[in-house]
N, CA, C, O and CB atoms as a CASP TS submission, in Angstrom:
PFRMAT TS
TARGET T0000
AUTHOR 0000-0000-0000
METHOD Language model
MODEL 1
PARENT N/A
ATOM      1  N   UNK     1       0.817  -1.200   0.000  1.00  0.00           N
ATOM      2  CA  UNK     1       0.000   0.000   0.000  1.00  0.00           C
ATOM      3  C   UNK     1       0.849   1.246   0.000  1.00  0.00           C
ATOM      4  O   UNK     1       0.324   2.253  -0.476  1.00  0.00           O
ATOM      5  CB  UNK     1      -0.923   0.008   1.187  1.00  0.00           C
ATOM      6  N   UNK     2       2.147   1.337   0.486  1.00  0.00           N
ATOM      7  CA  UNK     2       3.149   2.395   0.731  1.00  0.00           C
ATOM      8  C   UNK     2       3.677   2.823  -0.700  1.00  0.00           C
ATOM      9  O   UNK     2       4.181   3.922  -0.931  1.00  0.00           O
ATOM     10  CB  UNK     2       4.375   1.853   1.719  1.00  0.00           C
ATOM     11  N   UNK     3       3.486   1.736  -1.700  1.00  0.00           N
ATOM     12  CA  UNK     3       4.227   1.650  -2.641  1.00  0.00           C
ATOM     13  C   UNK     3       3.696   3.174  -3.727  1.00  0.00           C
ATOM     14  O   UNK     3       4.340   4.029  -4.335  1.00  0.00           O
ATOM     15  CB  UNK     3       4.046   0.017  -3.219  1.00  0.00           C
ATOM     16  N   UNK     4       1.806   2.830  -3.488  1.00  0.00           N
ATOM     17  CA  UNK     4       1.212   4.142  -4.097  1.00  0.00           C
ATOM     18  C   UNK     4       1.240   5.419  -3.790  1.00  0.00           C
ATOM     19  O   UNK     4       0.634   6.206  -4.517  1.00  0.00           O
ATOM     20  CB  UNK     4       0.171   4.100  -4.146  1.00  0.00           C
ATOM     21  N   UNK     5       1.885   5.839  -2.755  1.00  0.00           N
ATOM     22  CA  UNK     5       2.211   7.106  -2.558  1.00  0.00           C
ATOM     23  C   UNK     5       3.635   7.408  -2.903  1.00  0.00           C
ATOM     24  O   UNK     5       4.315   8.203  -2.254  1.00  0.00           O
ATOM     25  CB  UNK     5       1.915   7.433  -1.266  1.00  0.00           C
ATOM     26  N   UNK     6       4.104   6.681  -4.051  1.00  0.00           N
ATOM     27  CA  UNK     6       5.182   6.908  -4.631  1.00  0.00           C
ATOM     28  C   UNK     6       4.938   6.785  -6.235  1.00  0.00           C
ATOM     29  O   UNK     6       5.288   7.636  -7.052  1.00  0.00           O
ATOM     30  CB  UNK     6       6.180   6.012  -4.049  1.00  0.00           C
ATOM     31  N   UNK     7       4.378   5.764  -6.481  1.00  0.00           N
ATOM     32  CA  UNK     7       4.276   5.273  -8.041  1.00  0.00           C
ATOM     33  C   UNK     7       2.797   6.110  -8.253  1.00  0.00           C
ATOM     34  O   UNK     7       2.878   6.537  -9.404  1.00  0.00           O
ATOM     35  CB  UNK     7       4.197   3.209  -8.340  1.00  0.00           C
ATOM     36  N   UNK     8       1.930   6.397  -7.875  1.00  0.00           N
ATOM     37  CA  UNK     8       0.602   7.168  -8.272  1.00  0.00           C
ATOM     38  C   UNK     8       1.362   8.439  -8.415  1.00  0.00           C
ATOM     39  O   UNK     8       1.143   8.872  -9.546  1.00  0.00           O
ATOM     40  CB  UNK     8      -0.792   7.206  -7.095  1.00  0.00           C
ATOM     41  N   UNK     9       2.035   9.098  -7.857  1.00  0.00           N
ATOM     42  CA  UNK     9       2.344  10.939  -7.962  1.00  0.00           C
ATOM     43  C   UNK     9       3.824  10.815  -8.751  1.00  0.00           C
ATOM     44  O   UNK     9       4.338  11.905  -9.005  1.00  0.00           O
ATOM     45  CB  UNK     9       2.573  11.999  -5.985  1.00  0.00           C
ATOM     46  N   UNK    10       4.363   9.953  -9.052  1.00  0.00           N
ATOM     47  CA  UNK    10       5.434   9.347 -10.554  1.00  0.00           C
ATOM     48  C   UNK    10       4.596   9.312 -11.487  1.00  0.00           C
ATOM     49  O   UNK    10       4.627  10.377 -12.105  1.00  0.00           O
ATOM     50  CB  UNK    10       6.196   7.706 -10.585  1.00  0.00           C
ATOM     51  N   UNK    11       3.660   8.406 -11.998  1.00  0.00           N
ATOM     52  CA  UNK    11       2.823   8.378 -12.943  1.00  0.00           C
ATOM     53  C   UNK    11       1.935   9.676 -13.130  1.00  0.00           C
ATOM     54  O   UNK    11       1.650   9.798 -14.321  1.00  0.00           O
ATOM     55  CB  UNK    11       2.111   7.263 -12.731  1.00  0.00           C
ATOM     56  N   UNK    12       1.576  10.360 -12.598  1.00  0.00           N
ATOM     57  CA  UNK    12       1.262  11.660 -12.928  1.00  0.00           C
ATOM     58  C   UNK    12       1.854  12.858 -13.299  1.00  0.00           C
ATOM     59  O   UNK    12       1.291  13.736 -13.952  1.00  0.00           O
ATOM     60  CB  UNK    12       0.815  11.932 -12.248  1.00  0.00           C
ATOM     61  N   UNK    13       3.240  12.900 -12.789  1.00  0.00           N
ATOM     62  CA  UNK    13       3.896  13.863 -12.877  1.00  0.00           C
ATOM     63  C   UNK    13       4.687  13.315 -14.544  1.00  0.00           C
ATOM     64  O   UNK    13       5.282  14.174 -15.195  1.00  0.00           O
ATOM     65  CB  UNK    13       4.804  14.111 -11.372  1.00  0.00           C
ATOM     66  N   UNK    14       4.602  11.894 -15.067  1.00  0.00           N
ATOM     67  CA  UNK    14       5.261  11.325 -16.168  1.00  0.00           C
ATOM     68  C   UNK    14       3.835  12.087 -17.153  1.00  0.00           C
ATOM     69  O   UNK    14       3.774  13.091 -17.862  1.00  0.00           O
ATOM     70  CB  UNK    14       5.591   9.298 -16.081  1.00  0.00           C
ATOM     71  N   UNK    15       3.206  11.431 -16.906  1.00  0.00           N
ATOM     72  CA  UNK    15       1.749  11.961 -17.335  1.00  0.00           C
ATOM     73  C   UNK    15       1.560  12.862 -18.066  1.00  0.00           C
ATOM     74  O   UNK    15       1.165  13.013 -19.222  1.00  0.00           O
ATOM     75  CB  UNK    15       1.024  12.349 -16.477  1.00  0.00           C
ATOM     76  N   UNK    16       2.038  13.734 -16.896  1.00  0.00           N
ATOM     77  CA  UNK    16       1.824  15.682 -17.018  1.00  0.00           C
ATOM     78  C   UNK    16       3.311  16.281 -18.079  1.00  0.00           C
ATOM     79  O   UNK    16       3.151  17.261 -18.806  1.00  0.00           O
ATOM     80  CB  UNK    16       2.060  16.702 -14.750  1.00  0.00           C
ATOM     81  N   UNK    17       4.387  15.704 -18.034  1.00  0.00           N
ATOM     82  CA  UNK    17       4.797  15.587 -18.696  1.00  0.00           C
ATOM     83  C   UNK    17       5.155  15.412 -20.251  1.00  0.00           C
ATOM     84  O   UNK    17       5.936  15.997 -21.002  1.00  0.00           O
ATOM     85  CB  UNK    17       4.798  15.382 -18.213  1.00  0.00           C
ATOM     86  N   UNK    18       4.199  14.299 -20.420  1.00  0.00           N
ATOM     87  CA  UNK    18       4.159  13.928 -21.989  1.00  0.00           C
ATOM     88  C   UNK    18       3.145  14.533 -22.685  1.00  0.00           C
ATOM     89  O   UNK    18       3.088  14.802 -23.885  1.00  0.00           O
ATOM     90  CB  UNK    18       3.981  12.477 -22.271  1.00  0.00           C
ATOM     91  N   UNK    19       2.136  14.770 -21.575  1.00  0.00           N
ATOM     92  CA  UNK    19       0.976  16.033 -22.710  1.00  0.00           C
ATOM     93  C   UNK    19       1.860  17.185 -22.799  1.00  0.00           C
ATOM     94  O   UNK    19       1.962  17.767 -23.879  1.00  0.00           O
ATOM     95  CB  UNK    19      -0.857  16.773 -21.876  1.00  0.00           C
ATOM     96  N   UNK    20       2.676  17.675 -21.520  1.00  0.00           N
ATOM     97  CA  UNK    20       3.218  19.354 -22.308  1.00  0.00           C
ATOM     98  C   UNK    20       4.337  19.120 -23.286  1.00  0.00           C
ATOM     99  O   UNK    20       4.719  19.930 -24.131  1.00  0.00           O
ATOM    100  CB  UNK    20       3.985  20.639 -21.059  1.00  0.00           C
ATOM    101  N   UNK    21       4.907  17.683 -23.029  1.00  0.00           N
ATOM    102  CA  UNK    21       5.919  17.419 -24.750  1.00  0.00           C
ATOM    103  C   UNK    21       4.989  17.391 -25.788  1.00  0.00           C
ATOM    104  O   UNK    21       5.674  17.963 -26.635  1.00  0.00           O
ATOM    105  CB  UNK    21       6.865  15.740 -25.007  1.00  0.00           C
ATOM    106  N   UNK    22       3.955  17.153 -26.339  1.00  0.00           N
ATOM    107  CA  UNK    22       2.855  17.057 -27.038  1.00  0.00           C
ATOM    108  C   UNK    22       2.138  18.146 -27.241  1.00  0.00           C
ATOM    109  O   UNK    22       1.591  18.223 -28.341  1.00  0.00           O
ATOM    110  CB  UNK    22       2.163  16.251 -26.586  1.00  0.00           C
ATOM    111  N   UNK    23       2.021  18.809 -26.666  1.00  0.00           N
ATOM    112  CA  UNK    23       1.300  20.348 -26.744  1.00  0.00           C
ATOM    113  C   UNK    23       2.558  21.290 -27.244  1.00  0.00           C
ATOM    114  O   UNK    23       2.422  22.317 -27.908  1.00  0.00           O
ATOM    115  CB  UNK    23       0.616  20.980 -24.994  1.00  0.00           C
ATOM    116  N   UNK    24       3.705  20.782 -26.830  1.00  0.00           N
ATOM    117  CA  UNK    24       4.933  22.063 -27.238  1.00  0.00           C
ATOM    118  C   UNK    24       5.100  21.413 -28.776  1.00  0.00           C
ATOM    119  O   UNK    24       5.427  22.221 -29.645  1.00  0.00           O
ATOM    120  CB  UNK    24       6.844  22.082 -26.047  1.00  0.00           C
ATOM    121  N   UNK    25       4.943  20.306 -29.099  1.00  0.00           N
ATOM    122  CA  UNK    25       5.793  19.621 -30.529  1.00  0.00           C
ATOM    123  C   UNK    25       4.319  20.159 -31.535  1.00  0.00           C
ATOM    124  O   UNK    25       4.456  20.454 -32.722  1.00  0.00           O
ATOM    125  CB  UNK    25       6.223  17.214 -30.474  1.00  0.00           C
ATOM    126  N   UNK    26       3.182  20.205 -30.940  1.00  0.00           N
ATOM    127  CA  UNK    26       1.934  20.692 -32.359  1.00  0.00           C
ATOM    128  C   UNK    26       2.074  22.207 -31.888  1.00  0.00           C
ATOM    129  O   UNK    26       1.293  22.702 -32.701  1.00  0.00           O
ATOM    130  CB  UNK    26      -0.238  19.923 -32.276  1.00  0.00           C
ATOM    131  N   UNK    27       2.498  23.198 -31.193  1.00  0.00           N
ATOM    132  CA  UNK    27       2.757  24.207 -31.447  1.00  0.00           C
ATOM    133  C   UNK    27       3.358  24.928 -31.999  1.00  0.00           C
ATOM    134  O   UNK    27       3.100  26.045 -32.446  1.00  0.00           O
ATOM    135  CB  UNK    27       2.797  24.397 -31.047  1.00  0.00           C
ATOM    136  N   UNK    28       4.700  23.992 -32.013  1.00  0.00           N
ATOM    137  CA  UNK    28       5.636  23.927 -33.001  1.00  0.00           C
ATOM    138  C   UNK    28       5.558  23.523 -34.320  1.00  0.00           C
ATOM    139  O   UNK    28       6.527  23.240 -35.024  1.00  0.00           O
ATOM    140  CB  UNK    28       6.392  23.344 -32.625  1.00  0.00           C
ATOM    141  N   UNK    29       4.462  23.500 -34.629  1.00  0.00           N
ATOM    142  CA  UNK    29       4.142  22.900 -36.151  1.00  0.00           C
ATOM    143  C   UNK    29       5.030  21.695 -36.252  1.00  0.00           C
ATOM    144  O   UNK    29       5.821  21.844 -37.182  1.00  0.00           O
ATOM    145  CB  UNK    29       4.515  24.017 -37.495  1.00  0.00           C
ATOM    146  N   UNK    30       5.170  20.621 -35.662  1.00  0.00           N
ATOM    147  CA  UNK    30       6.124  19.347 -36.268  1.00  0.00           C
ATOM    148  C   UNK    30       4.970  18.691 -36.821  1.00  0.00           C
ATOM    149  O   UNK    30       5.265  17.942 -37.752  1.00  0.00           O
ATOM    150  CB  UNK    30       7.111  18.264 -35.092  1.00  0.00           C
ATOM    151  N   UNK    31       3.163  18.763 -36.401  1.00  0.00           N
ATOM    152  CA  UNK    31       2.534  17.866 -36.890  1.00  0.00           C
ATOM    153  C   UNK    31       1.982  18.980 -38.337  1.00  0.00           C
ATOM    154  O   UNK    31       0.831  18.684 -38.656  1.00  0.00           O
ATOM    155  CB  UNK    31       1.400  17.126 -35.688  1.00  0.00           C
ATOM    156  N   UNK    32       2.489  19.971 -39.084  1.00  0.00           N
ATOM    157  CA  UNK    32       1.589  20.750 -39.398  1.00  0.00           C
ATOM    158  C   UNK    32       1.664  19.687 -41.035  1.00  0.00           C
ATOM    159  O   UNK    32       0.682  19.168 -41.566  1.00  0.00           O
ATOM    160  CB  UNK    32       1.976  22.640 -39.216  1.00  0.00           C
ATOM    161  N   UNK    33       2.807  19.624 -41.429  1.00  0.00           N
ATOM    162  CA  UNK    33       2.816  18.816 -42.563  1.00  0.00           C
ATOM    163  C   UNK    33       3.396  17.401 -42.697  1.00  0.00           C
ATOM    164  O   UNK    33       4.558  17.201 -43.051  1.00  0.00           O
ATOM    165  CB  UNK    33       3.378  19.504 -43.399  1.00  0.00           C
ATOM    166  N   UNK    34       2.464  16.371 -42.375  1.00  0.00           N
ATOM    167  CA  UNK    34       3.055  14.976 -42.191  1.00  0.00           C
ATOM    168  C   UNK    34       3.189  14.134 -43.614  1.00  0.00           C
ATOM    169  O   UNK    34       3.425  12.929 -43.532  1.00  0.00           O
ATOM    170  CB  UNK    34       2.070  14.134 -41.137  1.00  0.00           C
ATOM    171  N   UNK    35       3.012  14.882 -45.196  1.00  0.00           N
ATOM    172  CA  UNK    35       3.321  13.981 -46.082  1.00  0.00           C
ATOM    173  C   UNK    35       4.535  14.372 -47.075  1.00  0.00           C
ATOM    174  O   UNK    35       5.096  13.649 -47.899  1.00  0.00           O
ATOM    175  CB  UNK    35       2.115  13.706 -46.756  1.00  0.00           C
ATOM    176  N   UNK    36       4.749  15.577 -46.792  1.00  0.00           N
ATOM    177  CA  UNK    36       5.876  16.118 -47.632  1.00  0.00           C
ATOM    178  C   UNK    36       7.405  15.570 -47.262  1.00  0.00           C
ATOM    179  O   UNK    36       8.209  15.241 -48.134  1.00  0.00           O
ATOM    180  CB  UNK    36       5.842  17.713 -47.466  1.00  0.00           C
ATOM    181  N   UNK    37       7.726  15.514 -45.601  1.00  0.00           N
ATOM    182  CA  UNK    37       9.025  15.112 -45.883  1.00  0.00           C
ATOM    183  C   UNK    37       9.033  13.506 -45.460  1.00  0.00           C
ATOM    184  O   UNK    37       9.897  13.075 -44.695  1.00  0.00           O
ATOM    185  CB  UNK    37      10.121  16.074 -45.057  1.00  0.00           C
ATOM    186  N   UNK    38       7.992  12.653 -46.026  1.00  0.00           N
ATOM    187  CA  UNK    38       8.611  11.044 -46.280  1.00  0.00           C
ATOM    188  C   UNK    38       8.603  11.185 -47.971  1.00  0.00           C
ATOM    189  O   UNK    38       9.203  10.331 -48.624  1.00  0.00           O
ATOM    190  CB  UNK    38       7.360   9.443 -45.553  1.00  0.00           C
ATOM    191  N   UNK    39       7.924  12.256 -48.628  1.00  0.00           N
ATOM    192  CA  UNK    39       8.012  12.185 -49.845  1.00  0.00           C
ATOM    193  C   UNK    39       9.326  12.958 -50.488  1.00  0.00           C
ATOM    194  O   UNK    39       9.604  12.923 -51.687  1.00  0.00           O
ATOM    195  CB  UNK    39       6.777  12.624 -50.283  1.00  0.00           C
ATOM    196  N   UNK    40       9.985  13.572 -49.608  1.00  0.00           N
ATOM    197  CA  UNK    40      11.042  14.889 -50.094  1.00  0.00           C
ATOM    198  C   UNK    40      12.379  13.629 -50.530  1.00  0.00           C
ATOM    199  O   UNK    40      13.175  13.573 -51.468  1.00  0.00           O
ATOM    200  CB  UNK    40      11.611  16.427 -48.331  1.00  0.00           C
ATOM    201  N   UNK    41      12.130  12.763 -49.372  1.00  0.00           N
ATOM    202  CA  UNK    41      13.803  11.453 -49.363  1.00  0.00           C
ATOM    203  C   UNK    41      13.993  11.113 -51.017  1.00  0.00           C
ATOM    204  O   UNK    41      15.035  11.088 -51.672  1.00  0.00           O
ATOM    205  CB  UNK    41      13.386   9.280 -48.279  1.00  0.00           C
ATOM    206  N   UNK    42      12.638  10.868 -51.429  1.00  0.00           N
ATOM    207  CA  UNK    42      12.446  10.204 -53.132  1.00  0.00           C
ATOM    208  C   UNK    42      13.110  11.000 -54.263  1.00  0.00           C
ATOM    209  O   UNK    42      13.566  10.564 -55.320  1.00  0.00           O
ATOM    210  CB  UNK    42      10.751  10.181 -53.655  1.00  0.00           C
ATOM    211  N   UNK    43      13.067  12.196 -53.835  1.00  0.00           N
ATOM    212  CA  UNK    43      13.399  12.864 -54.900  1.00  0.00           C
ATOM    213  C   UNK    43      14.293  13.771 -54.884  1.00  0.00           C
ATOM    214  O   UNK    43      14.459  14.677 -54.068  1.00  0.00           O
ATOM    215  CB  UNK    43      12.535  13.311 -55.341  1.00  0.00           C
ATOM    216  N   UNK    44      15.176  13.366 -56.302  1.00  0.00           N
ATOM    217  CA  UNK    44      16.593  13.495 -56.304  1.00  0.00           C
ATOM    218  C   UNK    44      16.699  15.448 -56.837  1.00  0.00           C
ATOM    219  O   UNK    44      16.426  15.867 -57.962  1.00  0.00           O
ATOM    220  CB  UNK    44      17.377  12.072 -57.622  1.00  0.00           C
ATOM    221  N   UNK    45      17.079  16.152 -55.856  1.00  0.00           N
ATOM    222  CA  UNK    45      17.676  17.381 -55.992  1.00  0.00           C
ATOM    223  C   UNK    45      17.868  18.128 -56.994  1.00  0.00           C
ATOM    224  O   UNK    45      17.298  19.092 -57.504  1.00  0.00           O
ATOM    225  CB  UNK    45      18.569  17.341 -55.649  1.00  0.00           C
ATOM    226  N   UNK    46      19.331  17.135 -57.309  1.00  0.00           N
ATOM    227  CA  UNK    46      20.532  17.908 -58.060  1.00  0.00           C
ATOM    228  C   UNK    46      19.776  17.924 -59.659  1.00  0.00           C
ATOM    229  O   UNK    46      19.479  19.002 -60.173  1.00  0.00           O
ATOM    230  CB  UNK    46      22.336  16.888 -57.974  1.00  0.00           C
ATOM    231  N   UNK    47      19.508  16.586 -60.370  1.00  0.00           N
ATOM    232  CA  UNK    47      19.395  16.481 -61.191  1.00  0.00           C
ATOM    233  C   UNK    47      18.481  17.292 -61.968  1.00  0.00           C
ATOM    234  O   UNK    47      18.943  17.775 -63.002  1.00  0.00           O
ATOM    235  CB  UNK    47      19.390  15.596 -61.127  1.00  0.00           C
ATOM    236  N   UNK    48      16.593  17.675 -61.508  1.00  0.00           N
ATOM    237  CA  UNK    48      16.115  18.225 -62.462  1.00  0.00           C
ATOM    238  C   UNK    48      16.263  19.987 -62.688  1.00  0.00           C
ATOM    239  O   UNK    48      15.609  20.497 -63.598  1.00  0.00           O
ATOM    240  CB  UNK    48      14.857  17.730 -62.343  1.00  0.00           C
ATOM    241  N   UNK    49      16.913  20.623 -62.047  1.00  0.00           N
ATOM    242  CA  UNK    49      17.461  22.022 -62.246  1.00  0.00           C
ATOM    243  C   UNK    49      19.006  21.836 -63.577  1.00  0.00           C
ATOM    244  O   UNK    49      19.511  22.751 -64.227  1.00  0.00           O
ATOM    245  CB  UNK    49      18.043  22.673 -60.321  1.00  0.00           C
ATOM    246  N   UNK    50      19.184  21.149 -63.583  1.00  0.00           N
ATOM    247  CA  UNK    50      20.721  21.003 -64.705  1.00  0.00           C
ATOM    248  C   UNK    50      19.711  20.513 -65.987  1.00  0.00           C
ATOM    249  O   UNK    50      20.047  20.787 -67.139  1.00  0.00           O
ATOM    250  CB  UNK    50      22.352  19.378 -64.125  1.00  0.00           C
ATOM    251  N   UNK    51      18.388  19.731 -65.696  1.00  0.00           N
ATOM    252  CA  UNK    51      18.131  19.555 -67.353  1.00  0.00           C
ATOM    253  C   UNK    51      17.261  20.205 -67.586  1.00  0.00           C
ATOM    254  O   UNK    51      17.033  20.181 -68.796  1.00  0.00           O
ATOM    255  CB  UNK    51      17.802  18.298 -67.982  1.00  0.00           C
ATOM    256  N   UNK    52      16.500  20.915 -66.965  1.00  0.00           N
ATOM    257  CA  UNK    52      15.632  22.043 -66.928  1.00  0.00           C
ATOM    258  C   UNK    52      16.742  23.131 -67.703  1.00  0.00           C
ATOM    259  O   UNK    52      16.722  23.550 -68.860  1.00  0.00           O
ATOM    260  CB  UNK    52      15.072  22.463 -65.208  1.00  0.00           C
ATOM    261  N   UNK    53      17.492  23.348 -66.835  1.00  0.00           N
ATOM    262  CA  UNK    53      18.837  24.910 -67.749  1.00  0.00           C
ATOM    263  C   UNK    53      19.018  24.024 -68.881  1.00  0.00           C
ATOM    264  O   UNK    53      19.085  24.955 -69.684  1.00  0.00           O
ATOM    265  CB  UNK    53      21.006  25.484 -66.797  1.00  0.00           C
ATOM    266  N   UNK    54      19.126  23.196 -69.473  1.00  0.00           N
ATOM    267  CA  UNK    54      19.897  22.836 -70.443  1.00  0.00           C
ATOM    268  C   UNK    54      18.884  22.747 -71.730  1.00  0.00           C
ATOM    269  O   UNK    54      19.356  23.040 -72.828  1.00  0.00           O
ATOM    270  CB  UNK    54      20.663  21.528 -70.045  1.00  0.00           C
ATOM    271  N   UNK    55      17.410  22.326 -71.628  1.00  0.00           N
ATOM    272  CA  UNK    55      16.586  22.236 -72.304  1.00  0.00           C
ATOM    273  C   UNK    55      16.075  23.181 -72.584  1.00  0.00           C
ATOM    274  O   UNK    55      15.983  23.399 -73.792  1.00  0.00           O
ATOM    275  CB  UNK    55      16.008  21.607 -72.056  1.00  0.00           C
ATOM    276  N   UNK    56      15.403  24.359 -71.468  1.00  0.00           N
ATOM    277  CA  UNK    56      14.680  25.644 -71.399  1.00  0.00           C
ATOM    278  C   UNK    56      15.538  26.365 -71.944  1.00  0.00           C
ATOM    279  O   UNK    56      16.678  26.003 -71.656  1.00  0.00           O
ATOM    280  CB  UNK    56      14.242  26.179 -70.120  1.00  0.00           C
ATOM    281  N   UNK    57      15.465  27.561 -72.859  1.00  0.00           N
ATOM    282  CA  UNK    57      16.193  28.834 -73.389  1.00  0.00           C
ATOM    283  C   UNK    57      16.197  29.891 -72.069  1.00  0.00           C
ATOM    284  O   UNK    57      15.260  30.022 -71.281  1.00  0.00           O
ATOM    285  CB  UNK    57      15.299  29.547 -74.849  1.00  0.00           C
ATOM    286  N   UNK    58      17.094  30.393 -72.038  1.00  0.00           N
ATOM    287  CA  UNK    58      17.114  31.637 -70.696  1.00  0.00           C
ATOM    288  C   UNK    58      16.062  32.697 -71.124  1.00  0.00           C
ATOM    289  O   UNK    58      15.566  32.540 -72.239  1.00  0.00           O
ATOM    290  CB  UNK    58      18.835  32.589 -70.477  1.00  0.00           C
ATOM    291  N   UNK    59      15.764  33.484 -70.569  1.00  0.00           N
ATOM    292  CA  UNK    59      14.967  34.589 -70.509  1.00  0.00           C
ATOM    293  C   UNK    59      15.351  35.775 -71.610  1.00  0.00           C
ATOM    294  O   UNK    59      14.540  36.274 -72.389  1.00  0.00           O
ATOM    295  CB  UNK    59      15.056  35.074 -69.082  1.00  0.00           C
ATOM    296  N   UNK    60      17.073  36.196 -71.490  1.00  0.00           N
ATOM    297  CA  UNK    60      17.359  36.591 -72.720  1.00  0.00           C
ATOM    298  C   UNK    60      17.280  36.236 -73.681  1.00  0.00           C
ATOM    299  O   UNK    60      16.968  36.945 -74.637  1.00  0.00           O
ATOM    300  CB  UNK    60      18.040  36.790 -72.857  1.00  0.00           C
ATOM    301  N   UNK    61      17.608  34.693 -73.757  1.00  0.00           N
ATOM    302  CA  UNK    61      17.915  34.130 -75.352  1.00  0.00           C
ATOM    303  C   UNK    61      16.591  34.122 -75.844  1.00  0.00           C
ATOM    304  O   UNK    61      16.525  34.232 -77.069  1.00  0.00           O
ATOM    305  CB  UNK    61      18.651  32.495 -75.555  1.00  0.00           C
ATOM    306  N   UNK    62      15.457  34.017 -75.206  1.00  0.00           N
ATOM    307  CA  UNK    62      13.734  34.019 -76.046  1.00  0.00           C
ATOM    308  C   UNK    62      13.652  35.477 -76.281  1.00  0.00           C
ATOM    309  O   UNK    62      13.010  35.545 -77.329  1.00  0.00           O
ATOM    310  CB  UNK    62      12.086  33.428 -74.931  1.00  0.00           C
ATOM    311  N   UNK    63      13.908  36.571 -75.943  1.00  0.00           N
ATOM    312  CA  UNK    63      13.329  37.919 -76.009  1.00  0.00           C
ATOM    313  C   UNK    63      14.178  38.415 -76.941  1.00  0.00           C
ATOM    314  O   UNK    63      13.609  39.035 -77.839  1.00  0.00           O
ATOM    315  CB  UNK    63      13.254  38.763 -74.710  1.00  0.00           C
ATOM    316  N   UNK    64      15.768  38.315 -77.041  1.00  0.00           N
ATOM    317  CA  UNK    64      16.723  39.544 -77.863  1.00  0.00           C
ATOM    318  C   UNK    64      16.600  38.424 -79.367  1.00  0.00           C
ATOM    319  O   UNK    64      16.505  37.197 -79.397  1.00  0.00           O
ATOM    320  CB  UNK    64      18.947  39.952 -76.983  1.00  0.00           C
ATOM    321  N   UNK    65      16.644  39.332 -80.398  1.00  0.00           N
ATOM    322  CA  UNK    65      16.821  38.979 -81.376  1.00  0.00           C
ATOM    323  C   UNK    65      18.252  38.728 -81.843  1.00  0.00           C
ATOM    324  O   UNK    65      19.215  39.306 -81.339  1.00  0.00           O
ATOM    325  CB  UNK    65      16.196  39.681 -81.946  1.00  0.00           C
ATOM    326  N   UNK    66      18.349  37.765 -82.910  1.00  0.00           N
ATOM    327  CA  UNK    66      19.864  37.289 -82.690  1.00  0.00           C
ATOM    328  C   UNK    66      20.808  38.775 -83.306  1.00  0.00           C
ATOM    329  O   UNK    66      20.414  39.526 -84.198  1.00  0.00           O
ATOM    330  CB  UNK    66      20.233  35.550 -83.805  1.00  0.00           C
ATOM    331  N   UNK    67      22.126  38.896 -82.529  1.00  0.00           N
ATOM    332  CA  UNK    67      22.753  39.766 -83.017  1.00  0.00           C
ATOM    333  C   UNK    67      23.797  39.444 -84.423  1.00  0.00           C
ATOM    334  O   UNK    67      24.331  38.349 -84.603  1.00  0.00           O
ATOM    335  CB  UNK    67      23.350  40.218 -81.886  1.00  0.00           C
ATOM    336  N   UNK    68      23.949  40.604 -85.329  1.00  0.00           N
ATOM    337  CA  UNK    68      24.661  39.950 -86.407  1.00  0.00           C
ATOM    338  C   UNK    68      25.971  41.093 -86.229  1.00  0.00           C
ATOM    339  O   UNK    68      25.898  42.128 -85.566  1.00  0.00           O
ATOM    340  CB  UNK    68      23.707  39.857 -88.090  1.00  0.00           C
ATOM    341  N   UNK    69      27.180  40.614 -87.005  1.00  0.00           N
ATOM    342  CA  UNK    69      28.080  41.459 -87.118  1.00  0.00           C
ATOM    343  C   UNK    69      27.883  42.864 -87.694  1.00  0.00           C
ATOM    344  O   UNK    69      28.399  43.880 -87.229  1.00  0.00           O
ATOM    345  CB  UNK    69      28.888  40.865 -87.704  1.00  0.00           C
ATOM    346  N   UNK    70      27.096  42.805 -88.734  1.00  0.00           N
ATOM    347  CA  UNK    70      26.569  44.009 -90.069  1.00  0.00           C
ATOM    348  C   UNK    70      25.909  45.048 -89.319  1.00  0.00           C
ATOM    349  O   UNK    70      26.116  46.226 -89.610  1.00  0.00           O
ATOM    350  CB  UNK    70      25.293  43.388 -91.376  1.00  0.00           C
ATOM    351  N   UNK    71      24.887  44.618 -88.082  1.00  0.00           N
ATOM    352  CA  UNK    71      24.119  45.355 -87.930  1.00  0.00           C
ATOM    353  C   UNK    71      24.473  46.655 -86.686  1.00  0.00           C
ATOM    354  O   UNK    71      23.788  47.115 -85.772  1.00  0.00           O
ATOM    355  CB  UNK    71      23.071  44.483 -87.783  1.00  0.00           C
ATOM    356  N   UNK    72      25.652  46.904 -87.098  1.00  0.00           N
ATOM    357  CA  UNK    72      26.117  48.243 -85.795  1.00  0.00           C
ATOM    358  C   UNK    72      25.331  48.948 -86.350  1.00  0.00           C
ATOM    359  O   UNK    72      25.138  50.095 -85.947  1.00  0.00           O
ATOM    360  CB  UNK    72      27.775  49.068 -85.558  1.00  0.00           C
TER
END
């Protein structure tokens, strides 16, 4: 019987505990977006920005007309 006036006010104070870890981690937005970063691991970085530049024309090269030597 001695034992619960030790392990009852442990278990509560563990208790009280894990709701305010839980209340601080969704305040913190850790639960705000749960599908983006198991999906972020899949996909590779580096690669589609280098074939994107390489395929796409830059912004200048679509707008200026080509320059010729003749035309100073």
């Amino acid at each position: 019987m001695s034992v619960l006036f030790i392990a009852l006010p442990l278990a509560l104070l563990l208790g009280a505990g894990g709701m305010f870890a839980c209340i601080m981690c969704i305040r913190g937005g850790q639960y705000d977006d749960l599908e983006s970063p198991a999906v972020r691991i899949l996909i590779d970085e580096d690669s589609p920005p280098r074939a994107r530049q390489a395929s796409e024309p830059s912004a200048d090269q679509a707008t200026d007309p080509p320059q010729t030597s003749q035309g100073r």
